[in-house]
N, CA, C and O atoms as a DFTB+ gen file, in Angstrom:
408 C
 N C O
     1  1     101.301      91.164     -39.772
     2  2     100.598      89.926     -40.055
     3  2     100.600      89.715     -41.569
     4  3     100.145      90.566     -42.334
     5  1     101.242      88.296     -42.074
     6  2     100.545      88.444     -43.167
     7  2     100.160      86.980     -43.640
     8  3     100.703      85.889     -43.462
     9  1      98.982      87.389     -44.331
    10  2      98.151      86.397     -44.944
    11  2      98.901      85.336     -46.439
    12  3      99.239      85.569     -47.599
    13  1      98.871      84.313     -45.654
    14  2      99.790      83.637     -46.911
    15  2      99.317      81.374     -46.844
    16  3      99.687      80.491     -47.618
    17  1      98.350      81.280     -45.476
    18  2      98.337      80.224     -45.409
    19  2      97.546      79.914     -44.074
    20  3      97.721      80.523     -43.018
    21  1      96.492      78.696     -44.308
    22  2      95.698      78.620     -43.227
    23  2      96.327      78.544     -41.562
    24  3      95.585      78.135     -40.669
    25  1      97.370      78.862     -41.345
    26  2      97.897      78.792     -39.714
    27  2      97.489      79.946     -39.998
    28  3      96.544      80.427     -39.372
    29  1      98.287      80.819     -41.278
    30  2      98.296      82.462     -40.656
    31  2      96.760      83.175     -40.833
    32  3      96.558      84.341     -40.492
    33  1      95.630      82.231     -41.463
    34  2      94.566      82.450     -41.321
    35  2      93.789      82.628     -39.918
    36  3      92.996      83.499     -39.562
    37  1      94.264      81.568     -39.290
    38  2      93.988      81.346     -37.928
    39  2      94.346      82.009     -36.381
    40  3      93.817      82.179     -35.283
    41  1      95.594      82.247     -37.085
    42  2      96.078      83.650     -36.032
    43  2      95.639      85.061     -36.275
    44  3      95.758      85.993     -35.480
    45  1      95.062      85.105     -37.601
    46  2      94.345      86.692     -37.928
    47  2      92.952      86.259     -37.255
    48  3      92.362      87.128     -36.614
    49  1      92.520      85.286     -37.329
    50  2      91.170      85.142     -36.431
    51  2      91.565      85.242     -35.017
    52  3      91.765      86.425     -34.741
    53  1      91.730      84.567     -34.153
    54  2      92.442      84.720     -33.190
    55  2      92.644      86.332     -32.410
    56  3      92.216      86.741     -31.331
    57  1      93.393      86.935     -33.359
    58  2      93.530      88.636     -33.225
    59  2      92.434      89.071     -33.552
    60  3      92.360      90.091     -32.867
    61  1      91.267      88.989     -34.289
    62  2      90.387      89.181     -34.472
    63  2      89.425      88.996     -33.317
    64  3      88.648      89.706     -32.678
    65  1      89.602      88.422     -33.322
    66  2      88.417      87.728     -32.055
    67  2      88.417      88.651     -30.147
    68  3      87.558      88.884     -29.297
    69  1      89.923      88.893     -30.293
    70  2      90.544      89.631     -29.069
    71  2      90.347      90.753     -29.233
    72  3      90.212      91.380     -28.183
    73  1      90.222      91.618     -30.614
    74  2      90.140      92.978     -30.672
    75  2      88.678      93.163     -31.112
    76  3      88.222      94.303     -31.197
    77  1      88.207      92.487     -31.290
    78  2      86.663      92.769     -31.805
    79  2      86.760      92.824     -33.519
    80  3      85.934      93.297     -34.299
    81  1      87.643      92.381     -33.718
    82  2      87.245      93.262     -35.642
    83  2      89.124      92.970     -35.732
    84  3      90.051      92.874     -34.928
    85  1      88.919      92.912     -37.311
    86  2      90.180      92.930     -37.682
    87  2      90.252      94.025     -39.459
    88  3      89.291      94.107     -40.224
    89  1      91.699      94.743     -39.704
    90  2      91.234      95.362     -40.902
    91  2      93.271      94.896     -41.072
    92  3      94.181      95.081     -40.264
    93  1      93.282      94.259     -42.496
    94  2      94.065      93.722     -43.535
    95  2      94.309      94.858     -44.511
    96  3      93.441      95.016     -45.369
    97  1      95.376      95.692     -44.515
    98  2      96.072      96.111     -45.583
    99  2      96.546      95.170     -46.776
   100  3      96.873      93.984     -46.727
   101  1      96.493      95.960     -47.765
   102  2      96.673      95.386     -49.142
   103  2      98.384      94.129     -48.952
   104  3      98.239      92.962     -49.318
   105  1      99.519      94.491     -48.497
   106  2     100.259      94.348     -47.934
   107  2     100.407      93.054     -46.869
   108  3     101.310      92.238     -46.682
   109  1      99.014      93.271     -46.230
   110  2      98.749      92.267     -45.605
   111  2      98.842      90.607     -46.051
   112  3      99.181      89.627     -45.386
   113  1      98.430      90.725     -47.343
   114  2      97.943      89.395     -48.116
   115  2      99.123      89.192     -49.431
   116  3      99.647      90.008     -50.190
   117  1      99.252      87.619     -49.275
   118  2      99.944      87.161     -50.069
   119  2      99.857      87.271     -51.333
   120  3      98.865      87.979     -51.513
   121  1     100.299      86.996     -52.325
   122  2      99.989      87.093     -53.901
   123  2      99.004      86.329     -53.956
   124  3      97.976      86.826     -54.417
   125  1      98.966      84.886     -53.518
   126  2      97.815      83.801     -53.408
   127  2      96.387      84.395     -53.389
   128  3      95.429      84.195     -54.136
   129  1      96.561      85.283     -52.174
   130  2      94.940      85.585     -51.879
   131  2      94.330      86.330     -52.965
   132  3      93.117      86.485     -53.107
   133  1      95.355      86.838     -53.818
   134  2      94.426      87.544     -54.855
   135  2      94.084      86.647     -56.261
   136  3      93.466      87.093     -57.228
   137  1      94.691      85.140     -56.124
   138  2      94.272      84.488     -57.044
   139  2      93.386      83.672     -56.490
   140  3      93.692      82.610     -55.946
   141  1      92.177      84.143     -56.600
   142  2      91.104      83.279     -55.938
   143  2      90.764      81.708     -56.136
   144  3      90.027      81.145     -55.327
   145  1      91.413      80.912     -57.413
   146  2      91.853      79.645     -57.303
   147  2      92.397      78.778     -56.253
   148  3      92.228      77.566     -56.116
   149  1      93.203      79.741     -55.402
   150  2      93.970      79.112     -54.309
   151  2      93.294      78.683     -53.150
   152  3      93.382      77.674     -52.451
   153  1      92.584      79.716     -53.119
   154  2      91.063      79.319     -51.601
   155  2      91.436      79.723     -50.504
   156  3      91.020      79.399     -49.392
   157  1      92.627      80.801     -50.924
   158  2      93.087      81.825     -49.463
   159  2      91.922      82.507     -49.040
   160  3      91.379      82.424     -47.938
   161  1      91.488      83.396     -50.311
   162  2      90.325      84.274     -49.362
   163  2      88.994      83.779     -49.379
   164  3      88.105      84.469     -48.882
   165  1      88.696      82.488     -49.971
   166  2      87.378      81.783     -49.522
   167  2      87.541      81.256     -48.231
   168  3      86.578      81.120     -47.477
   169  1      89.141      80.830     -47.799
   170  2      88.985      80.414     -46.652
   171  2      89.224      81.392     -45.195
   172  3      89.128      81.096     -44.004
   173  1      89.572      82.669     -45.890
   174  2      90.137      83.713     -44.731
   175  2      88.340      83.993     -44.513
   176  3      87.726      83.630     -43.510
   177  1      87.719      84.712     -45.697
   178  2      86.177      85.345     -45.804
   179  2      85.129      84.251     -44.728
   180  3      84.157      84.739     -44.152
   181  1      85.502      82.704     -44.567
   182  2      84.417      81.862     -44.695
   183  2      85.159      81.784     -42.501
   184  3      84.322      81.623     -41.612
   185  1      86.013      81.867     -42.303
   186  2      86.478      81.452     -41.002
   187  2      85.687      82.972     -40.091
   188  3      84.946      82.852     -39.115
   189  1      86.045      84.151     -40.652
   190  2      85.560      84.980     -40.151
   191  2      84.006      85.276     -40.020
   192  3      83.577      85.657     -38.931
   193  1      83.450      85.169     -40.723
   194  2      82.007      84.827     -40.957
   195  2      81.759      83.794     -40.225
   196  3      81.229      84.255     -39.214
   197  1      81.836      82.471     -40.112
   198  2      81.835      81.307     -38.944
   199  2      81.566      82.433     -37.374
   200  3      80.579      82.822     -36.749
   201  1      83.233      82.635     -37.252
   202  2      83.208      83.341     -36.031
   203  2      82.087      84.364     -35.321
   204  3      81.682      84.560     -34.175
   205  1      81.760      85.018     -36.940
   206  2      81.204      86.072     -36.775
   207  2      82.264      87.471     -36.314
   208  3      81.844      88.464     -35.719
   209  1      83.318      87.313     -36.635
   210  2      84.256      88.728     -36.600
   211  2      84.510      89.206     -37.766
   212  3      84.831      88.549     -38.756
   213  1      84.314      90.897     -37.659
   214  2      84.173      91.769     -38.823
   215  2      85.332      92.068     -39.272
   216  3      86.230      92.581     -38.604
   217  1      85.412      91.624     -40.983
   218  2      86.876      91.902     -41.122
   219  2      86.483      92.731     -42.181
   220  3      85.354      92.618     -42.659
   221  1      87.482      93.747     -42.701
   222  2      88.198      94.618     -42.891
   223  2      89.183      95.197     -43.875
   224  3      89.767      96.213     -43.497
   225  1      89.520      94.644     -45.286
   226  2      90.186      95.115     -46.154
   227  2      90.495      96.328     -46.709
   228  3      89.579      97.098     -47.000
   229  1      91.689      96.632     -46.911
   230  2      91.877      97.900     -47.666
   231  2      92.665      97.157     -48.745
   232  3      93.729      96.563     -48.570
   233  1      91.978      97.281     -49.894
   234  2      92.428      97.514     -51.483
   235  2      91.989      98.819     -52.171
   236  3      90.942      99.429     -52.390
   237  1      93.264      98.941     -52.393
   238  2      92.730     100.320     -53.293
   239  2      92.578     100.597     -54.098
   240  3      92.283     101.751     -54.408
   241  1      92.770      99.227     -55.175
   242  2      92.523      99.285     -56.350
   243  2      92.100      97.447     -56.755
   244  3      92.959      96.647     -57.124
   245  1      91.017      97.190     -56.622
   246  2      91.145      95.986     -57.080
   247  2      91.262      95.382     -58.457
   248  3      91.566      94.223     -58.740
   249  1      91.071      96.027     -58.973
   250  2      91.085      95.778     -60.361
   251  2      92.597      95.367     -61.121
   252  3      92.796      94.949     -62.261
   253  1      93.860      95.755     -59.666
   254  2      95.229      95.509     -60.159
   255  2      95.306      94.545     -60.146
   256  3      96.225      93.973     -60.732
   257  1      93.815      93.531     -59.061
   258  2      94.109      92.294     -58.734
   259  2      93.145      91.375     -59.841
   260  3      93.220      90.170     -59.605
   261  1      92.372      91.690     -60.853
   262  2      91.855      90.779     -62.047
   263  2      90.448      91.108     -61.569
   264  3      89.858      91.331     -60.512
   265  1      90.294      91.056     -62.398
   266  2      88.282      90.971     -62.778
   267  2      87.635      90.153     -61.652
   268  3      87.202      90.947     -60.817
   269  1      87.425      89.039     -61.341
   270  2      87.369      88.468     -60.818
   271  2      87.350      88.837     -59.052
   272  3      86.413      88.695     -58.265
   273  1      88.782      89.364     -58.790
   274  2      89.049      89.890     -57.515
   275  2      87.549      91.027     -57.823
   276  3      86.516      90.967     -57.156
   277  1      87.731      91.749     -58.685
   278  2      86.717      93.194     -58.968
   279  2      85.742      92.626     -58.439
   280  3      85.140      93.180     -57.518
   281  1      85.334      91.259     -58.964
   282  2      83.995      91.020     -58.702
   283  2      83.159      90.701     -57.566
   284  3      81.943      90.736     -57.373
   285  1      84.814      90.173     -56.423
   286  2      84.513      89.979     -55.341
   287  2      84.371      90.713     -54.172
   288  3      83.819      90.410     -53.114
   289  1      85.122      92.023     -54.616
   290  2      84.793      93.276     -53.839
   291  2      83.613      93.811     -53.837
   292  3      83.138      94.270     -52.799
   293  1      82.927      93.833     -55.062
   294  2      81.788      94.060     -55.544
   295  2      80.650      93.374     -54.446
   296  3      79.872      93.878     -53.636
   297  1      80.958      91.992     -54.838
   298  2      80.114      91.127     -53.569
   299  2      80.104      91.854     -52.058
   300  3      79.067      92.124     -51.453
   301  1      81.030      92.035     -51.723
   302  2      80.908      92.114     -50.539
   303  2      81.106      93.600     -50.118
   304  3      81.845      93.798     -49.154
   305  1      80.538      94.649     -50.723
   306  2      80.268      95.888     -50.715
   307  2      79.788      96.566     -49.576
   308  3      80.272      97.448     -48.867
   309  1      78.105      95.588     -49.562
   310  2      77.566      95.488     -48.206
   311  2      77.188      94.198     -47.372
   312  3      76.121      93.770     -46.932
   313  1      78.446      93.771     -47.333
   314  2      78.579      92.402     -46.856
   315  2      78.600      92.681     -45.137
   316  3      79.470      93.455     -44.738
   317  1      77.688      92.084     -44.146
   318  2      77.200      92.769     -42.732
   319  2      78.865      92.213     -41.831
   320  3      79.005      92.690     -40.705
   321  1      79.789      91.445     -42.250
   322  2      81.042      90.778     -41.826
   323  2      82.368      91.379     -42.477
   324  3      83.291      91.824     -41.794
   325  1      82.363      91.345     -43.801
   326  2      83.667      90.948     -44.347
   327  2      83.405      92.317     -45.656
   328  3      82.426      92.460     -46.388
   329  1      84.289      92.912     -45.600
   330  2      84.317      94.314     -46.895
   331  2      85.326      94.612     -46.982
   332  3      86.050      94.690     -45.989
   333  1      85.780      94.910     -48.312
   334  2      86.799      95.641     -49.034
   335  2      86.402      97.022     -49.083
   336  3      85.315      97.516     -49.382
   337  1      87.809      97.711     -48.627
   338  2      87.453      99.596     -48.818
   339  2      88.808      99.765     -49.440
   340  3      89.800      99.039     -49.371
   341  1      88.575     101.098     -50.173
   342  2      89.780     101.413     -50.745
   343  2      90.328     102.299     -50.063
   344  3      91.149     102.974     -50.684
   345  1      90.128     102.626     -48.675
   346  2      91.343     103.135     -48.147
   347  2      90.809     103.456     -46.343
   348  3      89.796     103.811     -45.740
   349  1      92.264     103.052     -46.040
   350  2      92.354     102.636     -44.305
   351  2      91.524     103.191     -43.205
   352  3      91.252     102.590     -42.166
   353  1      90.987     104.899     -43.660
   354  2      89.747     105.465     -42.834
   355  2      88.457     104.750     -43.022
   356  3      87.729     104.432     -42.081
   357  1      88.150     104.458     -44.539
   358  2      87.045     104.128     -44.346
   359  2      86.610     102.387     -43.644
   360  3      85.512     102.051     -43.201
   361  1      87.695     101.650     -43.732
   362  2      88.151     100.550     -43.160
   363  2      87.924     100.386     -41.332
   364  3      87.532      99.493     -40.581
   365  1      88.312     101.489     -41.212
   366  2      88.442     101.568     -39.622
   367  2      87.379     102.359     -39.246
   368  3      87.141     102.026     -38.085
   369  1      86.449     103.397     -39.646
   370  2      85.123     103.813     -39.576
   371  2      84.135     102.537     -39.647
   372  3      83.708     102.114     -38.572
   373  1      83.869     102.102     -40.460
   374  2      83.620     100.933     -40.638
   375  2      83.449      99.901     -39.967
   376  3      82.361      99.380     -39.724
   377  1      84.852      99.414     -39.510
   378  2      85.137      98.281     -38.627
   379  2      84.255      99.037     -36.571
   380  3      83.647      98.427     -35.691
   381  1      84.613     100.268     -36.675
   382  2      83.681     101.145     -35.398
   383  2      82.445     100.738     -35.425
   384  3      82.004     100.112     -34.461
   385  1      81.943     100.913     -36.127
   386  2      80.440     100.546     -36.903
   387  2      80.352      99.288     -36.074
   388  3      79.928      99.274     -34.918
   389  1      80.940      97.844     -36.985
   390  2      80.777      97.008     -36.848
   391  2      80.768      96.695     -35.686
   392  3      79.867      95.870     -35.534
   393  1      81.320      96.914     -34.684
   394  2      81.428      95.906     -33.177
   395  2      80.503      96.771     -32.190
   396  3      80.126      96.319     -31.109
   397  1      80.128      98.216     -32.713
   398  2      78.796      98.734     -31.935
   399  2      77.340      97.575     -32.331
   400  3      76.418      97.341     -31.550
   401  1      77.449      97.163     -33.328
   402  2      76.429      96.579     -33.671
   403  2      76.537      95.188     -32.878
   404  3      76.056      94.711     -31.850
   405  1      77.181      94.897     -33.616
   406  2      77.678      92.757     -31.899
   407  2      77.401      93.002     -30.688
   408  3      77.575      92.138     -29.828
Protein backbone atom coordinates (compact mmCIF):
# COMPACT_ATOMS: atom_id res chain seq x y z
CA UNK A 1 0.00 0.00 0.00
CA UNK A 2 1.18 3.20 -0.48
CA UNK A 3 0.15 6.47 0.67
CA UNK A 4 0.48 9.11 -1.99
CA UNK A 5 -3.21 10.53 -2.57
CA UNK A 6 -6.76 10.70 -1.27
CA UNK A 7 -8.12 7.37 -3.33
CA UNK A 8 -5.09 5.70 -1.75
CA UNK A 9 -6.19 7.30 1.50
CA UNK A 10 -9.40 5.67 1.20
CA UNK A 11 -8.41 2.24 0.43
CA UNK A 12 -6.00 2.29 3.59
CA UNK A 13 -9.27 3.09 5.43
CA UNK A 14 -11.19 0.59 3.89
CA UNK A 15 -8.34 -2.10 4.94
CA UNK A 16 -8.46 -0.59 8.01
CA UNK A 17 -11.80 -0.88 8.79
CA UNK A 18 -11.78 -4.87 7.71
CA UNK A 19 -8.82 -5.62 9.86
CA UNK A 20 -9.62 -3.62 12.83
CA UNK A 21 -6.48 -1.29 12.85
CA UNK A 22 -4.09 -0.47 10.31
CA UNK A 23 0.01 0.09 10.86
CA UNK A 24 1.96 2.17 7.78
CA UNK A 25 5.63 1.61 7.41
CA UNK A 26 7.85 4.48 6.78
CA UNK A 27 7.89 3.16 3.09
CA UNK A 28 4.42 3.18 3.17
CA UNK A 29 4.04 7.02 2.59
CA UNK A 30 4.83 9.22 -0.12
CA UNK A 31 7.40 12.06 0.09
CA UNK A 32 4.16 14.36 0.26
CA UNK A 33 3.02 13.00 3.52
CA UNK A 34 6.02 14.14 5.17
CA UNK A 35 5.58 17.66 3.91
CA UNK A 36 2.78 18.53 5.95
CA UNK A 37 1.80 21.53 3.56
CA UNK A 38 0.33 19.04 1.26
CA UNK A 39 -2.58 17.79 3.67
CA UNK A 40 -1.67 14.09 3.04
CA UNK A 41 -1.39 13.34 6.65
CA UNK A 42 -4.02 15.86 7.94
CA UNK A 43 -6.13 14.12 5.66
CA UNK A 44 -4.94 10.35 6.19
CA UNK A 45 -4.86 11.32 10.50
CA UNK A 46 -8.46 13.16 10.18
CA UNK A 47 -10.36 10.09 7.93
CA UNK A 48 -9.17 7.59 10.44
CA UNK A 49 -10.19 9.33 13.48
CA UNK A 50 -13.76 10.06 11.70
CA UNK A 51 -13.93 6.27 11.34
CA UNK A 52 -12.59 5.74 14.50
CA UNK A 53 -9.83 3.08 13.20
CA UNK A 54 -6.51 2.87 14.97
CA UNK A 55 -3.75 3.67 12.88
CA UNK A 56 -0.36 2.91 13.24
CA UNK A 57 2.98 4.40 12.01
CA UNK A 58 6.40 3.30 12.07
CA UNK A 59 8.97 6.16 11.68
CA UNK A 60 12.03 5.68 12.97
CA UNK A 61 13.39 8.62 12.84
CA UNK A 62 11.30 11.58 12.41
CA UNK A 63 13.37 14.13 12.59
CA UNK A 64 14.79 12.91 8.88
CA UNK A 65 11.40 14.17 8.12
CA UNK A 66 11.79 18.19 9.53
CA UNK A 67 10.93 19.68 12.75
CA UNK A 68 7.70 20.05 12.13
CA UNK A 69 7.02 16.26 11.17
CA UNK A 70 9.05 15.99 14.94
CA UNK A 71 6.42 17.94 16.17
CA UNK A 72 3.73 15.96 14.96
CA UNK A 73 4.83 12.76 16.27
CA UNK A 74 5.22 14.43 19.38
CA UNK A 75 1.40 15.28 19.19
CA UNK A 76 0.28 12.22 18.79
CA UNK A 77 2.43 10.23 21.26
CA UNK A 78 -0.63 9.44 23.20
CA UNK A 79 -3.00 10.04 20.68
CA UNK A 80 -6.14 7.20 21.75
CA UNK A 81 -6.38 6.61 17.38
CA UNK A 82 -3.48 7.57 15.38
CA UNK A 83 0.56 7.18 16.71
CA UNK A 84 3.85 7.20 15.40
CA UNK A 85 6.38 4.42 16.82
CA UNK A 86 9.75 4.03 15.87
CA UNK A 87 9.69 0.60 15.21
CA UNK A 88 7.20 -2.21 13.82
CA UNK A 89 6.85 -4.24 17.38
CA UNK A 90 5.94 -1.50 19.14
CA UNK A 91 3.42 -0.51 16.29
CA UNK A 92 1.76 -3.81 16.30
CA UNK A 93 1.72 -4.23 20.29
CA UNK A 94 0.07 -1.24 20.20
CA UNK A 95 -2.28 -1.54 17.42
CA UNK A 96 -3.33 -5.23 19.88
CA UNK A 97 -4.02 -2.79 22.48
CA UNK A 98 -6.07 -0.77 20.39
CA UNK A 99 -8.95 -2.98 19.01
CA UNK A 100 -9.16 -4.83 22.62
CA UNK A 101 -10.28 -1.53 23.69
CA UNK A 102 -13.29 -0.87 20.56
Amino acid sequence: MHIDSPTAISKALATGMEEGGLVLSEADLAPAFYDLTSGLAGELFQKFVNYRVPLALVVKDPALHGERFVELAREHRSHTLVRIFPDHDAAVEWLAAARRVE
